[in-house]
C-alpha positions in Angstrom: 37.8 47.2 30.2 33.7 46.0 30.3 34.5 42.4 31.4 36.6 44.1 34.1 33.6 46.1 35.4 31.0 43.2 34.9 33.2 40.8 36.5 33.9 42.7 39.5 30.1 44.1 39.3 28.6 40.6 39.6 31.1 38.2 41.1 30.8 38.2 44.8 33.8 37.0 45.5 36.4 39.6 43.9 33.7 42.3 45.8 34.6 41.0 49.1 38.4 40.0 48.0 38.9 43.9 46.9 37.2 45.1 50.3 39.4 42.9 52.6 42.2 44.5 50.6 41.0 47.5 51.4 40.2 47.3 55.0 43.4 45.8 55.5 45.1 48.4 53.9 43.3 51.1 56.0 44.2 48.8 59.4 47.9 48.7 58.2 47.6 52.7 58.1 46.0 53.4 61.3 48.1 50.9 63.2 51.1 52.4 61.8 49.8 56.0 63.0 50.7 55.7 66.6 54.5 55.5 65.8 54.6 57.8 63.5 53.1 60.3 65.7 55.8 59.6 68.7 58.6 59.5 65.6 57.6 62.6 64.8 57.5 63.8 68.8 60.9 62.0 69.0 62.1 63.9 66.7 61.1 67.4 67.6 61.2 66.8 71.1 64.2 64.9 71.7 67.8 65.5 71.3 70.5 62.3 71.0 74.0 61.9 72.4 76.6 59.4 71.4 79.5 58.2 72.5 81.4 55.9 71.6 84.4 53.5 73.0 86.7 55.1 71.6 86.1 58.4 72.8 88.4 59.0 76.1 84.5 60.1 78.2 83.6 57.0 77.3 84.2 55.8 80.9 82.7 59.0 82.2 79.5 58.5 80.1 79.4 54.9 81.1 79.4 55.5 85.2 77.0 58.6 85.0 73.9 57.1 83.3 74.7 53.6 85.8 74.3 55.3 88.7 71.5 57.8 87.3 69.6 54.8 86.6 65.6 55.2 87.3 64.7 51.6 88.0 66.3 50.5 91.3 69.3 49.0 91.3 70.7 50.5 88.0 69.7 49.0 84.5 68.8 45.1 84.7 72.6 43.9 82.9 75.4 45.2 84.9 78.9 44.1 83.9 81.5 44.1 85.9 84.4 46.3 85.6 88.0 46.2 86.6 90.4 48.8 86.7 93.9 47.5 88.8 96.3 50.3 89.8 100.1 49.1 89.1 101.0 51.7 92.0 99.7 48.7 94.3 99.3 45.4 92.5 97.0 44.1 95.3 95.1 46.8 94.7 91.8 46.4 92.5 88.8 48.0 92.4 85.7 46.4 90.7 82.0 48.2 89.7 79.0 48.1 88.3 78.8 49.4 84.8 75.6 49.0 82.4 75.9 46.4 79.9 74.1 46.0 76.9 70.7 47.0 77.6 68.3 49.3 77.2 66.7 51.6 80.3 66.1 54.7 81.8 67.9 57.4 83.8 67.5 60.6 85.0 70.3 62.8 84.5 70.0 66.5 86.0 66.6 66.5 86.7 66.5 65.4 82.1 64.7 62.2 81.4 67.0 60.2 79.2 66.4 57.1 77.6 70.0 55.2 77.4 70.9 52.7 75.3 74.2 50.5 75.6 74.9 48.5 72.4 77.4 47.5 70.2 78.1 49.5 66.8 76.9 48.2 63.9 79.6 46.2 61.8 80.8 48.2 58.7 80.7 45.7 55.2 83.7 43.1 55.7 84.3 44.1 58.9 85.5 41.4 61.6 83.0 40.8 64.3 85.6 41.0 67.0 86.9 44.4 66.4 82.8 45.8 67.1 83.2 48.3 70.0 80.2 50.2 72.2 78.4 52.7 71.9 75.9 54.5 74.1 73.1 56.7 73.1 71.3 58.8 74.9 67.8 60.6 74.0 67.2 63.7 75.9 63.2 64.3 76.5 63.0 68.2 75.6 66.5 69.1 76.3 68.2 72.4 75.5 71.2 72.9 73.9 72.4 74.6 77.7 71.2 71.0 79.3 73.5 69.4 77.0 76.0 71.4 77.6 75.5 70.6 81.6 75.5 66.7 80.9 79.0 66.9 79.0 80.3 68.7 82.1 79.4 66.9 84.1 80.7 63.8 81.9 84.1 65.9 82.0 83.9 66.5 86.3 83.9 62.6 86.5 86.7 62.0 84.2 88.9 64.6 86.2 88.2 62.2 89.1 91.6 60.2 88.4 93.2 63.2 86.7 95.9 62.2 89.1 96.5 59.1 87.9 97.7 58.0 84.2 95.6 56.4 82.0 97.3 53.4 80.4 95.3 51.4 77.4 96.8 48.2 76.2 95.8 48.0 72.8 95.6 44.3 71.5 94.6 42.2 68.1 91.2 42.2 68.9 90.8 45.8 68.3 89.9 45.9 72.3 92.1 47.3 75.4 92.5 46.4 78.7 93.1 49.6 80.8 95.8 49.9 83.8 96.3 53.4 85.9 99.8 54.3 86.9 100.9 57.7 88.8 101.2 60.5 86.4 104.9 61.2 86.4 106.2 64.9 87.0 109.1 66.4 85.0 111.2 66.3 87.9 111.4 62.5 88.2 113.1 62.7 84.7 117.1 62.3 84.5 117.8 64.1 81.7 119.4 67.0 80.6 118.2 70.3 81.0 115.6 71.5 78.9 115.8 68.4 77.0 111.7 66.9 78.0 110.5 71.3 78.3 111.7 71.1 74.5 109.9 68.2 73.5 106.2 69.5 75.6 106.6 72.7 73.9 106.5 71.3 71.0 103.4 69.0 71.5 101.7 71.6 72.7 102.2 73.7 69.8 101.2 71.0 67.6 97.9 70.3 69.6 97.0 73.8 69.4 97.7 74.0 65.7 94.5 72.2 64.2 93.0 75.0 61.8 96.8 75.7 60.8 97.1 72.2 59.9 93.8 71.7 58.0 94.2 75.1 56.2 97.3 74.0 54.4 96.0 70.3 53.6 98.2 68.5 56.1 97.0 65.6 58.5 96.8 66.5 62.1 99.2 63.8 63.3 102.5 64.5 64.9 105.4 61.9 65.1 108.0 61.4 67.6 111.2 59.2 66.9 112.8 58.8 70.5 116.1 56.7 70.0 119.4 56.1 72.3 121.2 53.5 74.8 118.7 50.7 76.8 117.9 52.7 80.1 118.3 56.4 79.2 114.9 57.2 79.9 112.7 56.8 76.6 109.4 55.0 77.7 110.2 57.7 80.8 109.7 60.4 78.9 106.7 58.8 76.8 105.0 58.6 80.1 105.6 61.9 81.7 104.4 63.3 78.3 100.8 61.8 78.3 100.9 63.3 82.2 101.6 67.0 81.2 99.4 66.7 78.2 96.8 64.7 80.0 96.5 62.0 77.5 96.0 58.9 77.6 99.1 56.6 76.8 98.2 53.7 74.2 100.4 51.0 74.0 100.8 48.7 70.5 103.1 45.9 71.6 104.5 44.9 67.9 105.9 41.8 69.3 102.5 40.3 70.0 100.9 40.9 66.3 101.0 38.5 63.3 99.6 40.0 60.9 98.7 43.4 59.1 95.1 42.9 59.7 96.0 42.1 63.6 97.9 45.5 63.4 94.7 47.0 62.1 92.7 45.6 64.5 95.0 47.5 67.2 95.3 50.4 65.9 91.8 51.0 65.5 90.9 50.1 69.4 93.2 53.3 69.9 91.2 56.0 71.5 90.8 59.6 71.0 92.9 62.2 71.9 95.5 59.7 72.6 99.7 59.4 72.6 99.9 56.5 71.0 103.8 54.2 72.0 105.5 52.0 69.8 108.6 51.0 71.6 111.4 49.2 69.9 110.2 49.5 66.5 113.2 48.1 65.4 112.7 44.4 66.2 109.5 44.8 64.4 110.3 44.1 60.6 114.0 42.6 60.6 113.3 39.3 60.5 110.8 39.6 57.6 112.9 38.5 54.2 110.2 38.8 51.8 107.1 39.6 51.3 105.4 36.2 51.7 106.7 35.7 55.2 104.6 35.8 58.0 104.0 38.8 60.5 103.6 42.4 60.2 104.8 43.9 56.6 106.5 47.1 56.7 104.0 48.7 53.5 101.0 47.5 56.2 102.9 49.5 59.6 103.7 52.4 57.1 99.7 52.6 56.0 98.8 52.7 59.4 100.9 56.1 60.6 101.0 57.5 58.0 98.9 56.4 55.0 94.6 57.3 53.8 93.4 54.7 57.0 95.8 56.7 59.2 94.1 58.9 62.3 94.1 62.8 61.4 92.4 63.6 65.4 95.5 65.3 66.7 96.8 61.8 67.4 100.5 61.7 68.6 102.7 58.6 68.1 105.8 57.9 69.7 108.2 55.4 68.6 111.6 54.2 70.8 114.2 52.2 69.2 117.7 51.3 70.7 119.1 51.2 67.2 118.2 54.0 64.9 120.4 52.7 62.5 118.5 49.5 61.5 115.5 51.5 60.7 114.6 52.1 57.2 115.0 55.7 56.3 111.2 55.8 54.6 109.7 55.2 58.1 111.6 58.2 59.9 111.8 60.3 56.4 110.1 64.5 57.7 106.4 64.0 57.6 106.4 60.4 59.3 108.3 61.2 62.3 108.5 65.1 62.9 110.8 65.3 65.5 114.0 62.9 66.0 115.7 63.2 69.7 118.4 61.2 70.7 118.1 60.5 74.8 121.9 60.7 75.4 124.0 58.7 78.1 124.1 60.0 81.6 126.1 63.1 82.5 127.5 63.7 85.3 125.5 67.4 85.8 122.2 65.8 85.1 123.4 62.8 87.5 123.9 65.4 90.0 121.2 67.4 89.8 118.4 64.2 89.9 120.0 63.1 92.8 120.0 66.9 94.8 116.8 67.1 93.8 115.2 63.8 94.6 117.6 62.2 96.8 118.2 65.1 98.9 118.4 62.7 102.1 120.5 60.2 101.1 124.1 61.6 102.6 126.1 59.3 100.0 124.5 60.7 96.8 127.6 62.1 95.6 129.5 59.0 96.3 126.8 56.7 94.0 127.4 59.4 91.1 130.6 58.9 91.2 130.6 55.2 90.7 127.7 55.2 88.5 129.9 57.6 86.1 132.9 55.5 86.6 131.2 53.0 84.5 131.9 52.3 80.6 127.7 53.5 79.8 126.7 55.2 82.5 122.3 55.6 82.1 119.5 56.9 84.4 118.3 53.4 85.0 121.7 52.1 86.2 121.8 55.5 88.8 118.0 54.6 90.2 118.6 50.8 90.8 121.9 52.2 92.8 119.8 54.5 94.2 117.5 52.1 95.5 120.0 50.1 96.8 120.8 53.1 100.0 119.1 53.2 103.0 116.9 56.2 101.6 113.5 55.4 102.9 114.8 55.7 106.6 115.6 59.0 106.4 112.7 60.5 104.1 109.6 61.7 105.6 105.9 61.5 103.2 106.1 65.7 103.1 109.6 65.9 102.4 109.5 63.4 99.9 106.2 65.2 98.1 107.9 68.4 98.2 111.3 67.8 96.7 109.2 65.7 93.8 107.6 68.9 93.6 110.1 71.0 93.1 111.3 72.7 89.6 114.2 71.9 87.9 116.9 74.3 88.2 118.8 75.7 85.4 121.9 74.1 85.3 125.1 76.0 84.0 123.5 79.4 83.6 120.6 78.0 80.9 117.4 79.5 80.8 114.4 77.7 80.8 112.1 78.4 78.9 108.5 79.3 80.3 105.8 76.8 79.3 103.0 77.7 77.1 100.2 78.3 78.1 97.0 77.2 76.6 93.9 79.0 75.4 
């Protein structure tokens, strides 16, 4: 250890060597004291939201820090985004949304520091399936001014509450969202009671979570709708994600090649979704073995039902024209927990639909009557007859609202039952 000493006491050069060391060391410190004093501010002074794409405020969130934007104009990248409305093809509406960047906004009087980015890729995970995210920093905000930015998140999403949500869920792991007009119970031609049976239900089920995660059972629910082409199944699929006020997500099997493409589209599903599969049959029965391309039926069976499966309340509604070609370990209880068969058109339900909606139209009855004279009478064959009368001469805008309007009657002496109602 003397040579150590003597050398460093009498060579100049490790002297001034060990003092650069040193004074860089001490500038490394100081420079680095300045963030650490705002990380430490950040993080007592500062609250952070997230959201992310698949969350169904996403959209909300999206719009209300755009236009809350501090530097004029809104943030420096705007994309543009388009919403078309199938009520009116020619219809489209186009806005300004942030894109990825980085800005500020003020957001009830809070000063927020936004920032729009993609989520971080998980390990193997394909760089197309990467959705957004956006966080915002809240500079000293209260729980309560939380609380007043996610209502008023929630007051912008009720903007279209009268208009169905639609998200076309594709390989990518992305969507591409249309709006429809939510669809009332009263448009249905079904039986009595049949659709109040099958909302009951769902709302039973979404109002079940601690039940369900007491016992140890995922929080999924499955529906296995199943009859004749035209009886009202994607119908009833619809007006279901409009009581429940859902969004619909739609899987097209038909466009998927591959478990990892069914993956991929299942995971661009959003929150708090219903979730339709429709002819699931066609999916699988022209797969002879294993080593055959497309979808295999282990993969589709993993994704409703297996670990990688959503437990978020998620609902999932599958139609098929031929129950009997499905295998029996996809519709088995605990995969599909409620099995309806939408039945043929009857003459009563025929009836009623038309009193109700076609009120106007003097040869109703007459158009029943032919429609049941056929072999397989269905709802679909009655409405394009329907539409083939003279009935928009004779009905009026309030007329036509307030027969759509009106409640189903019980037909035959039935009871209906009352709807639940929600706490």
């Amino acid at each position: 250890m003397d040579w150590i000493e003597n050398t460093i006491r009498e060579s100049p050069i490790v002297q001034g060597g060990l003092t650069l060391m040193i004074a860089g060391w001490i500038g490394y410190q100081a420079r680095a004291i300045p963030s650490r004093v705002m990380s430490v501010l950040r993080t007592r002074c500062t609250r952070v939201i997230e959201v992310r794409e698949s969350s169904p405020l996403y959209d909300a969130w999206l719009a209300l820090v755009t236009e809350s934007a501090v530097r004029r104009g809104g943030p420096r990248t705007l994309e543009v985004r388009s919403m078309t409305d199938d009520y009116d093809e020619r219809a489209a509406a186009s806005d300004y949304a942030a894109g990825a960047d980085t800005f500020w906004s003020r957001i009830h009087g809070r000063w927020c520091k936004v920032e729009v980015s993609q989520e971080s890729p998980s390990k193997g995970e394909p760089s197309l399936i990467r959705r957004f995210v956006i966080r915002v920093e809240v500079l000293f905000g209260s729980r309560a001014d939380l609380s007043a930015l996610l209502l008023a998140a929630k007051a912008r999403a009720n903007v279209v509450q009268n208009r169905q949500m639609v998200d076309l869920c594709n390989k990518y792991g992305s969507t591409s969202t249309i709006t429809l007009p939510k669809r009332h119970p009263s448009t249905l031609c079904l039986p009595d009671g049949m659709f109040e049976g099958v909302r009951d239900r769902v709302v039973e089920f979404m109002d079940s979570r601690e039940d369900y995660e007491r016992v140890g059972v995922p929080w999924r629910f499955g529906i296995l709708l199943y009859g004749e082409p035209g009886t009202g199944k994607t119908s009833m699929a619809h007006t279901l994600a409009s009581e429940t006020n859902r969004r619909l997500a739609v899987i097209p099997l038909a466009d998927l090649r591959s478990d990892e493409e069914l993956f991929s589209a299942f995971e661009g599903v959003r929150d708090d979704a219903i979730v339709l599969i429709e002819d699931v049959d066609c999916a699988f029965h022209q797969r002879d073995s294993e080593d055959a391309e497309g979808i295999t039926f282990s993969g589709f069976l993993n994704c409703i039902d297996g670990v990688i499966a959503a437990q978020n309340g998620r609902i999932l509604i599958m139609s098929t024209n031929h129950i009997d070609r499905l295998d029996p370990a996809l519709i088995r209880p605990g995969r599909v927990d409620l099995k309806l068969e939408v039945p043929l058109l009857s003459k009563v339900a025929a009836t009623d639909y038309v009193d109700r909606l076609f009120a106007h139209v003097p040869a109703r009855h007459d158009v029943v009557r032919e429609v049941m004279g056929g072999q397989r009478p269905t709802s679909a064959i009655l409405i394009n007859r329907l539409m083939r009368e003279p009935w928009r001469r004779h009905a009026t805008p309030a007329s036509s609202e307030q027969s759509c309007m009106q409640p189903r009657t019980a037909v035959r002496g039935c009871q209906r039952r009352p709807r639940r109602s929600r706490t």
